[in-house]
N, CA and C atoms as an extended XYZ file, in Angstrom:
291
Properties=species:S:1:pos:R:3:atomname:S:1:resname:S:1:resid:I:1 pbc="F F F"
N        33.155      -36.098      -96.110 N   UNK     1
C        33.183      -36.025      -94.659 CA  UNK     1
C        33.727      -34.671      -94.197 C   UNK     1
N        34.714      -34.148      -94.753 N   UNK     2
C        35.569      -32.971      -94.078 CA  UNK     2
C        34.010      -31.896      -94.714 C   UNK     2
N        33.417      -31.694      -95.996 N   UNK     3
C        32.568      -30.596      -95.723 CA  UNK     3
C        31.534      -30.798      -94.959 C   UNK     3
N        31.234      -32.424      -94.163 N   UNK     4
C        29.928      -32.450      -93.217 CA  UNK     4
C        30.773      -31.540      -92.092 C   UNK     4
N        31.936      -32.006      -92.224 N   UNK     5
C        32.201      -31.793      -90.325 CA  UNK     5
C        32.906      -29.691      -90.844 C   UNK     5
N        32.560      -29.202      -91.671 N   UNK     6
C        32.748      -27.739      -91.939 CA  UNK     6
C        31.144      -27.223      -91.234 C   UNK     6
N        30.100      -27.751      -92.372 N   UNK     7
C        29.112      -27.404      -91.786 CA  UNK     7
C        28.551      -28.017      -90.627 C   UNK     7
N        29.478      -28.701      -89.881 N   UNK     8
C        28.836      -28.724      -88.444 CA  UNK     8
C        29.288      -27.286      -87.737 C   UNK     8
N        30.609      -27.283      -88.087 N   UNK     9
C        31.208      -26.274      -86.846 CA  UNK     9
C        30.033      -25.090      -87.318 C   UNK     9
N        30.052      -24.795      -88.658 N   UNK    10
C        29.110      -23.775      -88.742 CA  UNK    10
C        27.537      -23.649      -88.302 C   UNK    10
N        27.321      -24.749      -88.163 N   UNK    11
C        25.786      -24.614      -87.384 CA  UNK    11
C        26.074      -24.839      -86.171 C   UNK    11
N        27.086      -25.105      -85.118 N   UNK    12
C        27.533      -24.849      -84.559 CA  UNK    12
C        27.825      -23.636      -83.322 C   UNK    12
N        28.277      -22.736      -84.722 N   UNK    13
C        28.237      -21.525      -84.595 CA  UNK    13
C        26.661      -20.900      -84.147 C   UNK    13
N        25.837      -20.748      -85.053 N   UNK    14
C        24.747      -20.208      -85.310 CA  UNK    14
C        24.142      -20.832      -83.820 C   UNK    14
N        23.461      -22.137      -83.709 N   UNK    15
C        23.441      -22.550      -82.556 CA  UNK    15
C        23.470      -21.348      -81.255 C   UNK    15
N        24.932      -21.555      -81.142 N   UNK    16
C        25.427      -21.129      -79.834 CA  UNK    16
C        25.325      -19.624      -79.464 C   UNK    16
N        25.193      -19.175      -80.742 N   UNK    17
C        25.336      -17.346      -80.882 CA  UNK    17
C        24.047      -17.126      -82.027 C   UNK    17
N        22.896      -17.367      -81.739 N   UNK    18
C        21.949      -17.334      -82.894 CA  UNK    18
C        21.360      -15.980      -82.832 C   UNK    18
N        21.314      -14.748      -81.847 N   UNK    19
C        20.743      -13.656      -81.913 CA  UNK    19
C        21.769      -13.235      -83.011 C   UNK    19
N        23.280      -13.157      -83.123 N   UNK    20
C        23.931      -12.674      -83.675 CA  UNK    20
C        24.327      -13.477      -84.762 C   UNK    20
N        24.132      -14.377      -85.323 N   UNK    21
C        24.084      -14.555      -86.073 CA  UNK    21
C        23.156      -14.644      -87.170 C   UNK    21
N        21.667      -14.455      -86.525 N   UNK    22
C        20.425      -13.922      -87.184 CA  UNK    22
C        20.784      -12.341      -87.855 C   UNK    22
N        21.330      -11.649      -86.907 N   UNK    23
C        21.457      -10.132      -87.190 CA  UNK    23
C        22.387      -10.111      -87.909 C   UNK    23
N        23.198      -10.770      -88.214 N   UNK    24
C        24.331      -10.583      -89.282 CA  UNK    24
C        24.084      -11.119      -90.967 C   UNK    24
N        22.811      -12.021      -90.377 N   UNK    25
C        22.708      -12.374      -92.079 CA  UNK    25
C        20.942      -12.564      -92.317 C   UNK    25
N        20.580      -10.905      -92.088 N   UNK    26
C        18.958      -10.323      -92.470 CA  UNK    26
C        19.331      -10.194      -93.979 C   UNK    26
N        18.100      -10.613      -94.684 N   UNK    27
C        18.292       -9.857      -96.317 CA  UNK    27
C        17.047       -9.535      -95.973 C   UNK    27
N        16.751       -8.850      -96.965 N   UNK    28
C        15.112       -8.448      -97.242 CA  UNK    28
C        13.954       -9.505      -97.574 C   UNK    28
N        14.644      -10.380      -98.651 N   UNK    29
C        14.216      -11.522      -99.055 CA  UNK    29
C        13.906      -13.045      -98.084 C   UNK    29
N        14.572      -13.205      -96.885 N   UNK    30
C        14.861      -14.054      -96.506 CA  UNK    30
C        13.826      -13.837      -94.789 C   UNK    30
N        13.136      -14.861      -94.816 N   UNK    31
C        12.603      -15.061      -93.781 CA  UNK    31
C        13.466      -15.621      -92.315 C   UNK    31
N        13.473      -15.280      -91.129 N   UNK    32
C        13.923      -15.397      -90.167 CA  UNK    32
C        13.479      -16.774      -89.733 C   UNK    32
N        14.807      -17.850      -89.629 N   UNK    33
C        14.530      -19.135      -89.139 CA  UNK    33
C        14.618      -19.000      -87.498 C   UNK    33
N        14.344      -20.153      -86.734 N   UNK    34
C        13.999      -20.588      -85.497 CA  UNK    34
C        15.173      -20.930      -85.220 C   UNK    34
N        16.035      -20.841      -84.024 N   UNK    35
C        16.831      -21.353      -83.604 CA  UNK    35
C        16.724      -23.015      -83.830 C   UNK    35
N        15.457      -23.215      -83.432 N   UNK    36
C        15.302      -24.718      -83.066 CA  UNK    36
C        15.157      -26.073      -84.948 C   UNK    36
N        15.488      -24.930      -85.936 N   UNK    37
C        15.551      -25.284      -87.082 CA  UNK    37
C        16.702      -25.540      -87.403 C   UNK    37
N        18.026      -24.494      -86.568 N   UNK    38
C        19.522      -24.941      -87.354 CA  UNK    38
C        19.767      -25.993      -85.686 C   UNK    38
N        19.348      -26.221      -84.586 N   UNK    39
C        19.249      -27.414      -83.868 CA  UNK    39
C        19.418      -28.287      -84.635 C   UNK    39
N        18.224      -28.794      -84.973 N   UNK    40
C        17.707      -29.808      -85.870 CA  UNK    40
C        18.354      -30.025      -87.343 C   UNK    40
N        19.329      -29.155      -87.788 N   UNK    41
C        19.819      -29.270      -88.975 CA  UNK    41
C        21.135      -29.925      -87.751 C   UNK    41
N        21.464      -29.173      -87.250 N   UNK    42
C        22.809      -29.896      -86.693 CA  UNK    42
C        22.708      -31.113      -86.032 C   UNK    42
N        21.707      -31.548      -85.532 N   UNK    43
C        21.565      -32.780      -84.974 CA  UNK    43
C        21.759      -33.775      -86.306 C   UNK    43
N        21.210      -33.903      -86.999 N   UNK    44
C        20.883      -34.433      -87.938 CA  UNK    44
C        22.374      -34.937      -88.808 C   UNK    44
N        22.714      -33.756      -88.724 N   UNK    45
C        24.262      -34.040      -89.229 CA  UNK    45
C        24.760      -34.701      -88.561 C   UNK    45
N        25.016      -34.226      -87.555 N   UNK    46
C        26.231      -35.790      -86.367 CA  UNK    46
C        25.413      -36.660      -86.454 C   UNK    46
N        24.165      -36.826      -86.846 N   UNK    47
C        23.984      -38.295      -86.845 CA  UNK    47
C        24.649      -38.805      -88.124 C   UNK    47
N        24.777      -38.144      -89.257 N   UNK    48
C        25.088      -38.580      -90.562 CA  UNK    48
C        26.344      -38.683      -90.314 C   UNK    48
N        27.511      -38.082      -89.894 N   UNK    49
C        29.182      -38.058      -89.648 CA  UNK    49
C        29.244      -39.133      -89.111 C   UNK    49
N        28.264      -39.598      -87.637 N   UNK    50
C        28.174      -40.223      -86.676 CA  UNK    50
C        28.259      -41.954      -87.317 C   UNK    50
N        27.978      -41.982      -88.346 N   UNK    51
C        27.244      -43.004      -89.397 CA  UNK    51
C        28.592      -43.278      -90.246 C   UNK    51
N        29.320      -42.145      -90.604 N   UNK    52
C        30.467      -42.485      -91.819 CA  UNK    52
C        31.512      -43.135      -90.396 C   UNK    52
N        31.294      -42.314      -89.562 N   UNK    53
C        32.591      -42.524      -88.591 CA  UNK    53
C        32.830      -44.000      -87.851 C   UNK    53
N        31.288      -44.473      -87.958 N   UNK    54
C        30.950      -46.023      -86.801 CA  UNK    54
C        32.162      -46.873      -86.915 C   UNK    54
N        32.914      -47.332      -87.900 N   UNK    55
C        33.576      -48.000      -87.723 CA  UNK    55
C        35.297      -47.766      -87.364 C   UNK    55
N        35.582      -46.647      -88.285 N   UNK    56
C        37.195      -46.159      -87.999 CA  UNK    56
C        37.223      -45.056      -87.004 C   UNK    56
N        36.299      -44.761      -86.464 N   UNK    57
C        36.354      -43.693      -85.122 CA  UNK    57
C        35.057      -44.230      -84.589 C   UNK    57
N        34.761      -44.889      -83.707 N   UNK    58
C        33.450      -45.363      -82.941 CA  UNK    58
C        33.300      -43.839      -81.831 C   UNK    58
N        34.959      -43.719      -81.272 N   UNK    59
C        34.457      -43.144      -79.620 CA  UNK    59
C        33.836      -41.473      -80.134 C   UNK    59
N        34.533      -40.858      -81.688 N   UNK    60
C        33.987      -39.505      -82.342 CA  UNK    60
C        32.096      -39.792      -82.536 C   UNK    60
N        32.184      -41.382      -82.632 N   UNK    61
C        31.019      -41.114      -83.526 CA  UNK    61
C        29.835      -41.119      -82.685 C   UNK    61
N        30.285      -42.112      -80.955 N   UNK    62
C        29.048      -42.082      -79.924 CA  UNK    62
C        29.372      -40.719      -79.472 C   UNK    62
N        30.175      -39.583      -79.657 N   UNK    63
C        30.097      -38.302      -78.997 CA  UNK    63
C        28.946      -37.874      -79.651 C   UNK    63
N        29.039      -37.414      -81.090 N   UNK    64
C        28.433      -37.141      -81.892 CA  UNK    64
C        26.753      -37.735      -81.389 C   UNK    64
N        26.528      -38.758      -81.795 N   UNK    65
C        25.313      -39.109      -81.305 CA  UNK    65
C        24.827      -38.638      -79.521 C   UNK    65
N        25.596      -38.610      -79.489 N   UNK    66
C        25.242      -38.326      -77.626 CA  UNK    66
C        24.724      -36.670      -77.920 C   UNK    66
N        25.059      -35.994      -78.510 N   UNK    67
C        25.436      -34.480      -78.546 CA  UNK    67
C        23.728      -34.372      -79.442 C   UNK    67
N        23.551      -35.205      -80.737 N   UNK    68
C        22.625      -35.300      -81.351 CA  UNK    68
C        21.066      -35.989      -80.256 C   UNK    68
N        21.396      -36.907      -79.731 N   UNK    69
C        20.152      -37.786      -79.251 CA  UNK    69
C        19.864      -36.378      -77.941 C   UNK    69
N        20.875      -35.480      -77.479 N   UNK    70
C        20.741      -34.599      -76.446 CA  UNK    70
C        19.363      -33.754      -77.440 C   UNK    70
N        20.023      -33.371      -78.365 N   UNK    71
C        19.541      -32.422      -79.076 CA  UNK    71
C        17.632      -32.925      -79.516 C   UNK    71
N        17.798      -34.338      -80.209 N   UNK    72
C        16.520      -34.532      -80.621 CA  UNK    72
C        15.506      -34.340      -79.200 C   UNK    72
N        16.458      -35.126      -78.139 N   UNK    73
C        15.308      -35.075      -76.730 CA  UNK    73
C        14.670      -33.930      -76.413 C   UNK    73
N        15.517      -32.989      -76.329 N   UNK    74
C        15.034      -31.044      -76.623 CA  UNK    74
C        14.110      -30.472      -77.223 C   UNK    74
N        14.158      -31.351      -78.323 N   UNK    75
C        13.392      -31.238      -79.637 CA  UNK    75
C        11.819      -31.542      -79.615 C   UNK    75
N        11.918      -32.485      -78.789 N   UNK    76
C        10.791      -33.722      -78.763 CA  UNK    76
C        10.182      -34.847      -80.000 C   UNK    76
N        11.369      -34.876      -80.551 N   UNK    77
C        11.588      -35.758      -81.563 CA  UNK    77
C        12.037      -37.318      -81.043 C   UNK    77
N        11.293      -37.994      -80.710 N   UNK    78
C        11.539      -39.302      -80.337 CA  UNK    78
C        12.028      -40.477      -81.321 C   UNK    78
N        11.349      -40.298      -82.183 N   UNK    79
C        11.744      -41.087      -83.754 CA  UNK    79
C        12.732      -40.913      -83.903 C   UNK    79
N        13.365      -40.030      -84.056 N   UNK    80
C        15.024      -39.568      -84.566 CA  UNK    80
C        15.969      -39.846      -83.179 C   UNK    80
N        15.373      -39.722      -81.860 N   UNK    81
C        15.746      -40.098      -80.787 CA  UNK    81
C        16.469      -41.428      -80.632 C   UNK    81
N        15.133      -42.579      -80.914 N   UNK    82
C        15.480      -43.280      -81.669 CA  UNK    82
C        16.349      -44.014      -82.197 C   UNK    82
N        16.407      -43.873      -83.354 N   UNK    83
C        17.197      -44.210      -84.184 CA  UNK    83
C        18.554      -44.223      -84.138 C   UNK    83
N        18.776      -42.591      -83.238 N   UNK    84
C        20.378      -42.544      -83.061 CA  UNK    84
C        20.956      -43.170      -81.917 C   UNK    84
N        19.452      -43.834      -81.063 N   UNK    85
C        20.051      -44.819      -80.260 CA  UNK    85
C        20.468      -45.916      -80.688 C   UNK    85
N        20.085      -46.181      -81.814 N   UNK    86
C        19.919      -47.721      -82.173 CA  UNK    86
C        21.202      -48.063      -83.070 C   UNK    86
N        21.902      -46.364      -83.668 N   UNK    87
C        23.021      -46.476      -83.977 CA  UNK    87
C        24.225      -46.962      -83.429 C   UNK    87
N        24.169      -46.044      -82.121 N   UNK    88
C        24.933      -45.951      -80.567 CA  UNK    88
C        24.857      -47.619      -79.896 C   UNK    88
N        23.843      -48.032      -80.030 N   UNK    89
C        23.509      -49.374      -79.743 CA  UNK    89
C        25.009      -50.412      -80.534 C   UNK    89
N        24.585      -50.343      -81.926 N   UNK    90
C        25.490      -50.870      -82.902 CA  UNK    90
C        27.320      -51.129      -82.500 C   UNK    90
N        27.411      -49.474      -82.043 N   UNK    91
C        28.493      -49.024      -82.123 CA  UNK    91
C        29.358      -49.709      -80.900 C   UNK    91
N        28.867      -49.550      -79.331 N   UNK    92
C        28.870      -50.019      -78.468 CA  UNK    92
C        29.212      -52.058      -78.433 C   UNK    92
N        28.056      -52.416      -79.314 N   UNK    93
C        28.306      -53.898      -79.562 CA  UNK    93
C        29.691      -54.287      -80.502 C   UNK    93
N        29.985      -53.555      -81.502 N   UNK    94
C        31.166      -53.201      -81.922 CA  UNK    94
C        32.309      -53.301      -81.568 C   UNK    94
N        32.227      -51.969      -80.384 N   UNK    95
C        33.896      -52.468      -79.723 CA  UNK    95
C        33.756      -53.069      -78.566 C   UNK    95
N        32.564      -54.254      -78.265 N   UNK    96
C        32.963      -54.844      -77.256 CA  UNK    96
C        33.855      -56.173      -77.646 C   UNK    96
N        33.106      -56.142      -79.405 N   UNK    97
C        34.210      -57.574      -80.175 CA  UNK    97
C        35.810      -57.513      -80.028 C   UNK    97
């Protein structure tokens, strides 16, 4: 869990500052990704944290999904949309017990 939630902050990063962080890590070798690729890597993750967290942190884990289901909607990924509703769904029924 602590290296998911490392490489969140770090895609995170990239995310929020992606011109500069494109320009800081050109190789010769390495093709230039899409912003909308480390999106989608980071969404993906809070859904997975979002998943370890459901039960001993619910309110971390519907942030997480909220932050992610923002992200897939952006995306136009409905499937994954989805799903992390259906997590959020779970979670919600959870602590109403």
């Amino acid at each position: 869990l602590k290296v998911m939630i490392k490489e969140e902050r770090v895609l995170k990063d990239i995310v929020a500052d992606f011109d500069c962080a494109v320009e800081n890590f050109k190789t010769p070798y390495s093709k230039e990704k899409d912003v909308k690729n480390y999106e989608d890597l980071l969404a993906t993750l809070q859904v997975d944290i979002a998943k370890i967290l459901e039960r001993r942190k619910p309110k971390k884990a519907e942030q997480r999904l909220r932050d992610a289901m923002q992200t897939f909607k952006k995306l136009g990924d409905e499937e994954r949309y989805r799903f992390a509703d259906k997590i959020m769904t779970r979670i919600e029924i959870q602590c109403r017990k």
